[in-house]
C-alpha positions as CSV (number, residue, x, y, z in Angstrom):
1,X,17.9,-15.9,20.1
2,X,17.3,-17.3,23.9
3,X,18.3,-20.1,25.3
4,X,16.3,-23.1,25.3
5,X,18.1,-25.9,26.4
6,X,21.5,-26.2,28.2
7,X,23.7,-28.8,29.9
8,X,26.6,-28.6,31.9
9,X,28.8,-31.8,33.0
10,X,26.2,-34.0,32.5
11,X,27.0,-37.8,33.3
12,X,24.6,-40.6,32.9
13,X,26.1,-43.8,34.5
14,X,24.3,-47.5,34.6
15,X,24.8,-50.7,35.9
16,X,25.6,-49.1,39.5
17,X,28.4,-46.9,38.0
18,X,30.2,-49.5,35.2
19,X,29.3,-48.2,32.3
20,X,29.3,-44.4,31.7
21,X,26.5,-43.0,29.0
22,X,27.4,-39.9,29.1
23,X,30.8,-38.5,30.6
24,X,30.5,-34.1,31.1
25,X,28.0,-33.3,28.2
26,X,27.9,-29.6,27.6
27,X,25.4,-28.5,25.3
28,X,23.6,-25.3,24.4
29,X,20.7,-25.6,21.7
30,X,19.3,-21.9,20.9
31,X,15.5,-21.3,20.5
32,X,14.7,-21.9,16.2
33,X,18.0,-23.9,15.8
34,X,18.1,-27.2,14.1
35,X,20.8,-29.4,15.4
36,X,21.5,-32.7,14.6
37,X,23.6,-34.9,16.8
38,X,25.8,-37.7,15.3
39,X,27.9,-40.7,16.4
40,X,27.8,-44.5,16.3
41,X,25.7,-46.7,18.3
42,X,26.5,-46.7,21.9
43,X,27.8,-43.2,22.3
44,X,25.4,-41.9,24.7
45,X,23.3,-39.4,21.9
46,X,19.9,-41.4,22.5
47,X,20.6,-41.4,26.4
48,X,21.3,-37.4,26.2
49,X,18.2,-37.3,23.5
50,X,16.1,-39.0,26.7
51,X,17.5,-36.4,29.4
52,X,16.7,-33.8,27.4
53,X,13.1,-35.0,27.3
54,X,12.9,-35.6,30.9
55,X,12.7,-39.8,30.2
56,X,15.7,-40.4,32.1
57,X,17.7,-38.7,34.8
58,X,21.4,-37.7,34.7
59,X,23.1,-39.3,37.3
60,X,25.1,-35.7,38.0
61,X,25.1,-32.4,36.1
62,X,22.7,-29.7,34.7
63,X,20.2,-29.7,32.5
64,X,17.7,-27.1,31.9
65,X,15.1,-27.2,29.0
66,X,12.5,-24.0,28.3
67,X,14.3,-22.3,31.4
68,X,12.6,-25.8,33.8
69,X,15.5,-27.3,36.1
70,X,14.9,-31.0,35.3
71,X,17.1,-31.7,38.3
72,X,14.2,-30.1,40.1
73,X,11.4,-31.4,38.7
74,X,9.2,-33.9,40.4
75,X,6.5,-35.1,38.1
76,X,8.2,-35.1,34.7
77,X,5.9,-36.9,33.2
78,X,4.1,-33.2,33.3
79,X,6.9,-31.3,32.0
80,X,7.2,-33.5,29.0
81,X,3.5,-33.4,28.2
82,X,2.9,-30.1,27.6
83,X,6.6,-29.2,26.3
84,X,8.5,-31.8,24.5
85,X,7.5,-33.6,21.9
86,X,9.1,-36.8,21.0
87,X,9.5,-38.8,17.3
88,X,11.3,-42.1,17.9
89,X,12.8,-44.8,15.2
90,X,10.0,-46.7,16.0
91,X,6.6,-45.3,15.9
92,X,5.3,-46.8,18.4
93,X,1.1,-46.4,17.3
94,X,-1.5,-48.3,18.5
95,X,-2.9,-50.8,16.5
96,X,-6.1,-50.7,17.0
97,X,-6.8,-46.9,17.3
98,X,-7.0,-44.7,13.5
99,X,-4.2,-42.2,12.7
100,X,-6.5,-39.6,14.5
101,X,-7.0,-41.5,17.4
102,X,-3.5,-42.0,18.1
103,X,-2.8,-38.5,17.9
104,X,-5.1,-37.6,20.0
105,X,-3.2,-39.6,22.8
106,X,-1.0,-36.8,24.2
107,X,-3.6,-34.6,24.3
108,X,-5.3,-36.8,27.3
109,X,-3.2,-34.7,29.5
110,X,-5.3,-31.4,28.3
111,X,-8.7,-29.7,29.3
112,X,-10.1,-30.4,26.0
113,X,-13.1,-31.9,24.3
114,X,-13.4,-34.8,22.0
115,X,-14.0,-31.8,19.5
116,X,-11.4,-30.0,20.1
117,X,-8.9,-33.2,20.8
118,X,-9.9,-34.6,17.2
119,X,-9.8,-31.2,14.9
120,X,-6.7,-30.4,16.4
121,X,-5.8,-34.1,15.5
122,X,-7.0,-33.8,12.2
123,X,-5.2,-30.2,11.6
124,X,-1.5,-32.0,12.4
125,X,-2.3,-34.9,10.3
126,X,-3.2,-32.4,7.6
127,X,0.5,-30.7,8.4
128,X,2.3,-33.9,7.7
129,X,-0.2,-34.3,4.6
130,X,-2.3,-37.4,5.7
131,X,-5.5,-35.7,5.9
132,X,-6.8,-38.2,3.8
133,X,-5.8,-41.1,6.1
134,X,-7.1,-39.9,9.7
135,X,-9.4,-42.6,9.7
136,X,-6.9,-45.5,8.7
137,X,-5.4,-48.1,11.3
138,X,-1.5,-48.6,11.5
139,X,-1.6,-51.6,9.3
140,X,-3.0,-49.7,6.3
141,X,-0.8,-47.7,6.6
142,X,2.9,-47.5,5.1
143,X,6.1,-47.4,6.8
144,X,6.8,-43.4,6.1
145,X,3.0,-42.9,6.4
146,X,3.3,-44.6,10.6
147,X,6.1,-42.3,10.9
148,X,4.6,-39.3,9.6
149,X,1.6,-39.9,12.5
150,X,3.9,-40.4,15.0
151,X,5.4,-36.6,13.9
152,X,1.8,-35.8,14.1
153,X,1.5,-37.7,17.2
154,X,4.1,-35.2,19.0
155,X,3.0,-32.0,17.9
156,X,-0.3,-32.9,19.7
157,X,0.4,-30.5,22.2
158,X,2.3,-27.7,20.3
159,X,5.0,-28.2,22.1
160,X,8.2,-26.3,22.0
161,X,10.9,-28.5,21.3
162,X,11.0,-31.8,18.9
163,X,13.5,-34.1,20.1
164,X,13.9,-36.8,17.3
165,X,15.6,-40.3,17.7
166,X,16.8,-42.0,14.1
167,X,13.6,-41.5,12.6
168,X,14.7,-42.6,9.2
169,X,16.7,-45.5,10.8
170,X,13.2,-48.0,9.2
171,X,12.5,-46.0,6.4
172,X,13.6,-46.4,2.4
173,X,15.4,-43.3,0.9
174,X,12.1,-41.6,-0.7
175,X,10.1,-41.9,2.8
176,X,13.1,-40.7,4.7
177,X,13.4,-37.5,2.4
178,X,9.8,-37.0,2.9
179,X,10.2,-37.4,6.7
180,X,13.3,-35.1,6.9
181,X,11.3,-32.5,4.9
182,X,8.6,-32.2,7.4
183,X,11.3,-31.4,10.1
184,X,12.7,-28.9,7.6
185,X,9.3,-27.2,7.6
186,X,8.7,-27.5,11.0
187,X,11.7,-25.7,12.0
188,X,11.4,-23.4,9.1
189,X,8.0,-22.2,11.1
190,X,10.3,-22.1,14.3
191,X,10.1,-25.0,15.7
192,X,13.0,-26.0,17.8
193,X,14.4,-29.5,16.5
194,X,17.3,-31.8,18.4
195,X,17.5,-34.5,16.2
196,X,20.3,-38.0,16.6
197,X,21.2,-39.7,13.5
198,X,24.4,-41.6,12.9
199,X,23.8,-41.3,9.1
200,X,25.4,-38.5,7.6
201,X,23.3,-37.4,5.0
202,X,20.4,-37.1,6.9
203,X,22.3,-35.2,9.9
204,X,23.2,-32.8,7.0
205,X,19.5,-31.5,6.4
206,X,20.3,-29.8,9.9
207,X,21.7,-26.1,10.7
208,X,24.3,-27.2,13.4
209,X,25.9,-30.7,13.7
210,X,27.7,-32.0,16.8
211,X,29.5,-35.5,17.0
212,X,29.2,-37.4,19.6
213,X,32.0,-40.6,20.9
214,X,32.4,-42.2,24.2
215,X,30.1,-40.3,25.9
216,X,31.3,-36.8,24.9
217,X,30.3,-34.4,22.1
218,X,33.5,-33.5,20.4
219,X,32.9,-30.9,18.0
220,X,30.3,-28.5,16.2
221,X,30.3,-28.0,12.7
């Protein structure tokens, strides 16, 4: 398998050097591979999540995703558009636009037609089996239903890597299952999934799990 996404010493510091996110992250996540990353609030796993995804930059360190230097990069707005594709505990949907709609959002970075921009829509709504609700506003909608848009939401643009941010942390148990079996299908299809959790049973649905404390990943199991 190759390489998609590596960090070496990476350190993400705030408040003008106080408080230290991240403290020498090291991380290799292989192209296919499911890992989830664990820890308690305040570690630093959503701050690496958001490096990763090119949201924040590390204060020092290496990080290269899909063989891009992010260190390097300029206009990562770009870079995430057309390779990352983010699911966060919130869904973060737009009221006022249908499930469709809103999945059609980060395809506005594209040279595609309305056509195209709503059958694709439609085909990922389809995957996380809301065909049946493309034309329904957030508020119809239930909480696991939101959250399955918003997974449809970031596959807009087929990108390569899912990076995932407690998406069951709103969820009851039979929506989260739901949730954490699209990701299981997903990666089953070779999707590449990073995924941060600090609950332990969902963490478990993945292939590789690292804990995080302090800032540091400790250990793989």
């Amino acid at each position: 398998m190759d390489r998609i996404i590596s960090t070496k010493n990476l350190v993400k510091t705030f408040e003008e050097g106080l408080v230290k996110a991240l403290n020498g992250v090291n991380l290799e996540v292989f192209e296919g591979e499911f890992i989830a990353i664990m820890g308690p609030s305040g570690c630093g796993k959503s701050t690496l999540l958001h490096i990763l995804g090119g949201l924040e930059r590390p204060t020092s360190g290496e990080v290269v995703v899909d063989e891009v230097d992010l260190c390097k990069v300029r206009n990562l707005d770009n870079f995430r558009a057309k390779r990352i594709g983010f699911v966060f505990q919130m869904h973060n949907l737009i009221p006022v636009l249908t499930a469709c709609e809103n999945v059609q959002i980060p395809m506005l970075e594209l040279k595609l037609s309305s056509k195209e921009r709503k059958e694709r829509a439609e085909k990922f709504l389809a995957l996380v089996g809301l065909g049946d609700r493309k034309d329904f506003v957030p508020t119809k909608l239930s909480g696991g239903q939101r959250q399955k848009v918003a997974i449809a939401r970031a596959l807009a643009n087929d990108p390569k890597v899912l990076l995932v941010d407690e998406p069951t942390g709103n969820l009851d148990s039979a929506s989260s299952h739901e949730v954490i079996k699209i990701f299981q299908r997903l990666n089953k299809d070779g999707r590449t999934i990073v995924l941060v959790s600090h609950e332990k049973d969902i963490a478990e649905h993945a292939s590789v799990i690292y804990h995080m404390k302090d800032g540091k990943i400790l250990e793989e199991k």
